[in-house]
C-alpha positions in Angstrom: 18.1 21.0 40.0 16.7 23.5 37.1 16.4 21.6 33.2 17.5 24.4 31.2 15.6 24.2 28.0 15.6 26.4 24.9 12.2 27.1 24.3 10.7 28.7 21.0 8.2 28.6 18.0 9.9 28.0 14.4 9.3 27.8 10.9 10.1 24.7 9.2 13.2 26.4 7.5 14.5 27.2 10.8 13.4 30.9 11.7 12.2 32.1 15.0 11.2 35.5 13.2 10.9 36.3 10.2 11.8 39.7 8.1 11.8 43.0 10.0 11.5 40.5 13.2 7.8 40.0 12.5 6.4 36.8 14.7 3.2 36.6 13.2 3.5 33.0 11.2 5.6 31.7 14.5 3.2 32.6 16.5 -0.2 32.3 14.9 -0.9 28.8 17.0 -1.5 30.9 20.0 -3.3 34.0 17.8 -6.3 31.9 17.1 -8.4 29.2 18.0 -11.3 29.3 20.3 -10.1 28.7 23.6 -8.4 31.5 25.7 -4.9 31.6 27.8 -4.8 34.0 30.3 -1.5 34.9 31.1 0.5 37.4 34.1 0.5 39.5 31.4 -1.5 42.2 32.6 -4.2 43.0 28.9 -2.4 40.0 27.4 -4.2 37.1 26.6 -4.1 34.2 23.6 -6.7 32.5 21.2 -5.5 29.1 20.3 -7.3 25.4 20.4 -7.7 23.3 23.1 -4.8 20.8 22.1 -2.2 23.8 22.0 -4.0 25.3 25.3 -3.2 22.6 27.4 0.5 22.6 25.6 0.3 25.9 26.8 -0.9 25.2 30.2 2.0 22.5 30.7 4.5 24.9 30.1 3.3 27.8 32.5 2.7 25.0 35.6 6.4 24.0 34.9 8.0 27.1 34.2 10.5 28.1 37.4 12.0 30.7 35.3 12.7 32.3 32.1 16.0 33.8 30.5 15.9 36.1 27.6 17.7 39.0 25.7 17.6 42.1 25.9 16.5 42.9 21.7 13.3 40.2 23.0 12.5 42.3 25.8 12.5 45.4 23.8 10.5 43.9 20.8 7.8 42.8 23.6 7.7 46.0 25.4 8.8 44.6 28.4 5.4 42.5 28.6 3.6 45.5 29.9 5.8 44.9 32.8 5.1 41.0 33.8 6.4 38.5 31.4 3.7 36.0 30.1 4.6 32.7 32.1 4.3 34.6 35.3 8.0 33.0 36.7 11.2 34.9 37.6 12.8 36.5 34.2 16.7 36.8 33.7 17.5 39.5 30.6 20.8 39.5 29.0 21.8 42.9 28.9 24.9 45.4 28.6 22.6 48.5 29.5 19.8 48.1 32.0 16.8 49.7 30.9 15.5 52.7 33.5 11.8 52.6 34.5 11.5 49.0 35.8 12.8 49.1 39.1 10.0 47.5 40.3 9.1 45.1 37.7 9.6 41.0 38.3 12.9 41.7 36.6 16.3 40.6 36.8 19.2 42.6 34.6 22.3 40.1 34.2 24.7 42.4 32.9 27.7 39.6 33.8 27.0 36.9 31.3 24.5 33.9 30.0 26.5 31.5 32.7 25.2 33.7 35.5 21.7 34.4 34.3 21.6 30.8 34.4 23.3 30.4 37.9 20.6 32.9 38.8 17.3 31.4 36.9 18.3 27.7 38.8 18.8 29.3 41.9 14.9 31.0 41.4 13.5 28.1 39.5 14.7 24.8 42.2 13.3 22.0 40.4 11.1 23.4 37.6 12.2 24.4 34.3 14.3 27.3 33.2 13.3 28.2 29.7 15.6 30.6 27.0 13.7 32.1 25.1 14.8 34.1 22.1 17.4 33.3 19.7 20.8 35.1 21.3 20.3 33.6 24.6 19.7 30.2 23.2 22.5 30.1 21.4 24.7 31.4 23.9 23.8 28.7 26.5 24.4 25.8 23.7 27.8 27.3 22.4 28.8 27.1 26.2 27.4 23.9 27.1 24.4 25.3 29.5 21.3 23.7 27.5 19.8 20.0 29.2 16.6 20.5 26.1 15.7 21.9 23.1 11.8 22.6 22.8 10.7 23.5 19.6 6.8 24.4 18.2 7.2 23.7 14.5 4.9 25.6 12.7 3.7 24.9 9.2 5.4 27.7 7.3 8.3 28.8 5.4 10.0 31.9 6.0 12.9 31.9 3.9 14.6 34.8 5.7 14.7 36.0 9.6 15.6 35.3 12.7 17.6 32.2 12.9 17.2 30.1 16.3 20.0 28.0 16.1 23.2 30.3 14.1 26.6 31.7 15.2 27.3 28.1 17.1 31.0 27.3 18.3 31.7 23.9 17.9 28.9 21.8 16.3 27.8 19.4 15.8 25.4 19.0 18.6 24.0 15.8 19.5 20.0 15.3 20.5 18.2 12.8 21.6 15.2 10.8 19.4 12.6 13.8 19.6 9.2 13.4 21.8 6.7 14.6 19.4 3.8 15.6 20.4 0.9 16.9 17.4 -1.5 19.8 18.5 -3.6 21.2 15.7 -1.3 21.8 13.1 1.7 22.6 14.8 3.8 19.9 16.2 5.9 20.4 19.2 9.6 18.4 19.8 11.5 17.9 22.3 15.6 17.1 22.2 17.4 16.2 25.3 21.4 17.0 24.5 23.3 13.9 24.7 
């Protein structure tokens, strides 16, 4: 089965985005650096070192499927139509937006418990991953989340995007983190206990 992880970049004080929903600082380790990602992406490619590339590279070969909200669709502009990790993608939406009919798209207008029914059923034994903040906390608050992936960046942000706000019933137990250092950003993963 699926590992359902919530999957994002953050600032050290906690912020996915920062003011006006900019992502620059959160996702500057994949802005520069010498070494290019290609992604699905069609146009969309990334600049970061070779110790974040193959970070990088990890998570695309494991990637069975994606969920994410509707708002980080939106602020993407739909990915020019193919989302970066080149999997299945689940969006969290009331309204279905026209003019993607045939994009890799899936709509889940009924829920964060059926996009995730959905994403396992597409990913079989790879990894679902939540990105964006909504999403994420929605699976948590309704016990849907195996992991927590974060890419701690060096910066403070002191406003934003929370990742991890609005939660029902905390505290949430992780595991010790596996850390692994890349450059200056350092990457951890929390299993849920």
């Amino acid at each position: 089965m699926a590992t359902v992880v919530a999957d994002m970049s953050m600032s050290l004080d906690g912020y996915v985005a920062g003011p006006g929903d900019d992502v620059n600082q959160v996702f500057e380790w994949i802005m520069t650096g010498d070494t290019t990602l290609t992604t699905d992406s069609p146009g969309l490619s990334f600049q970061t070192d070779e110790a974040n590339a193959e970070i990088w590279r990890r998570a695309i070969d494991d990637a069975g499927a994606v969920i994410t909200g509707r708002r980080t669709f939106d602020l993407a502009g739909g990915w020019g139509g193919m989302h970066p990790m080149g999997a299945p993608v689940f969006i969290l939406t009331h309204n279905p937006p026209d003019g993607f009919e045939n994009a890799p798209f899936t709509f889940v207008t009924d829920g964060i418990e059926s996009a995730v029914e959905q994403a396992r059923s597409a990913a079989g034994d790879k990894v679902v991953g939540i990105g964006g903040a909504s999403a994420a906390q929605q699976a948590l608050n309704e016990g849907l989340l195996d992991a927590v992936r974060v890419s701690l960046v060096p910066y403070l942000l002191g406003d934003g995007v929370p990742f991890f706000a609005n939660l029902e019933g905390p505290p949430v137990r992780l595991s010790k983190p596996e850390v692994t250092e890349a450059g200056e950003i350092t990457h951890l993963y929390f299993r849920l206990r």
